[in-house]
C-alpha positions as CSV (number, residue, x, y, z in Angstrom):
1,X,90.1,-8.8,0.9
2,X,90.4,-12.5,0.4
3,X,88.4,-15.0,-1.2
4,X,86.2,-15.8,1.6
5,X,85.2,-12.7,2.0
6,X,84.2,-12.3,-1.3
7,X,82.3,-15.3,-1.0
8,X,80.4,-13.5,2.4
9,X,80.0,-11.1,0.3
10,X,78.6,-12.4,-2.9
11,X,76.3,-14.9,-0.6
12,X,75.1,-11.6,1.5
13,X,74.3,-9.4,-2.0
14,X,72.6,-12.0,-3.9
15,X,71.2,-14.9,-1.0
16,X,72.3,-18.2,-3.0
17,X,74.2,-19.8,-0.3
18,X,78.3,-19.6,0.2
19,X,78.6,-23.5,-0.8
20,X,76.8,-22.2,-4.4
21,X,79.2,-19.1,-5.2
22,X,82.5,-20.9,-4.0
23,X,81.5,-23.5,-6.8
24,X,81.0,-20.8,-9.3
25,X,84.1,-18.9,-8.8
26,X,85.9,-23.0,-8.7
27,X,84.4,-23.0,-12.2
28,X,85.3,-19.7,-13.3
29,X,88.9,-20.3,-12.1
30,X,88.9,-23.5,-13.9
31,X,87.7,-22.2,-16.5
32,X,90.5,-19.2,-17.0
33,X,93.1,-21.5,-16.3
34,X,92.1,-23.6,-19.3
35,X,91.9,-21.0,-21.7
36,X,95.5,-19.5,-20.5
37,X,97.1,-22.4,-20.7
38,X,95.9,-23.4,-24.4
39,X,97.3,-19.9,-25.1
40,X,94.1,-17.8,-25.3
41,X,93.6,-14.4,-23.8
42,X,90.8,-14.5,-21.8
43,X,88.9,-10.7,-22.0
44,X,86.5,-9.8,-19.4
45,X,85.4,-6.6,-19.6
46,X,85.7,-3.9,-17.0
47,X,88.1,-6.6,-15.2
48,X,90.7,-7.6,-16.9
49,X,92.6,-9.7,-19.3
50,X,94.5,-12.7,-18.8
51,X,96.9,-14.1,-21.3
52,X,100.4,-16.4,-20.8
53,X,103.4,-13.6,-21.5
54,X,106.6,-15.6,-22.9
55,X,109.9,-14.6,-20.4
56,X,113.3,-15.0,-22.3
57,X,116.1,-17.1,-21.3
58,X,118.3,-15.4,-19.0
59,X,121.4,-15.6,-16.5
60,X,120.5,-16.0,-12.5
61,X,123.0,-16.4,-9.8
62,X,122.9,-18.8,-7.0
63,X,123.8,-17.1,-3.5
64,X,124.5,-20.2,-1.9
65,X,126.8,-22.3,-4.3
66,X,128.4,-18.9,-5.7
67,X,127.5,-19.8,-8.9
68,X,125.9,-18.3,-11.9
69,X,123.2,-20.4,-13.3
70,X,121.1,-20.6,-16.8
71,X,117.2,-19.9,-16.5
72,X,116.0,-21.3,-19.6
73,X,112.7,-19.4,-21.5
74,X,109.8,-19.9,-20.1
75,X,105.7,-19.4,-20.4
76,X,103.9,-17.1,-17.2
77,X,100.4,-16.3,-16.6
78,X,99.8,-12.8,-16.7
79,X,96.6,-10.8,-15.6
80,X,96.3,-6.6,-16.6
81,X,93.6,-5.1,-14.9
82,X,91.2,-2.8,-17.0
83,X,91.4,0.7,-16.1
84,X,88.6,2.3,-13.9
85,X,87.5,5.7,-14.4
């Protein structure tokens, strides 16, 4: 399923037209983004939770030069779904 479809989708359930929902879900994208990247977890329940997970430095290699090469520590979004029953 991509996002236009869940755009179709949305527009067909509800009636407020696609141009409408593809601004809320811009919003609400926005609007997660923001929160991860001040460092908040962002709860939304029966969805999920996204937060920023810290990955330690660590040694990577380099196929083409041969080499071995330091990836320094780093911040990633990270998104657990909540479990469905």
């Amino acid at each position: 399923m991509t996002l236009s479809d869940i755009i179709d989708q949305l527009s067909a359930n509800t009636g407020y037209p696609k141009a409408t929902i593809t601004e809320i879900l811009r919003e609400y994208h926005k609007e997660v983004k923001k929160g991860v990247t001040r460092g908040e977890r962002v709860l939304i329940r029966g969805f999920g939770v996204y937060s920023m997970k810290e990955v330690k430095a660590r040694v990577g290699y380099n196929f083409v030069k041969q080499e071995k090469v330091l990836l320094p520590a780093t911040k990633v979004p990270k998104f657990k779904a909540a479990e469905w029953k």
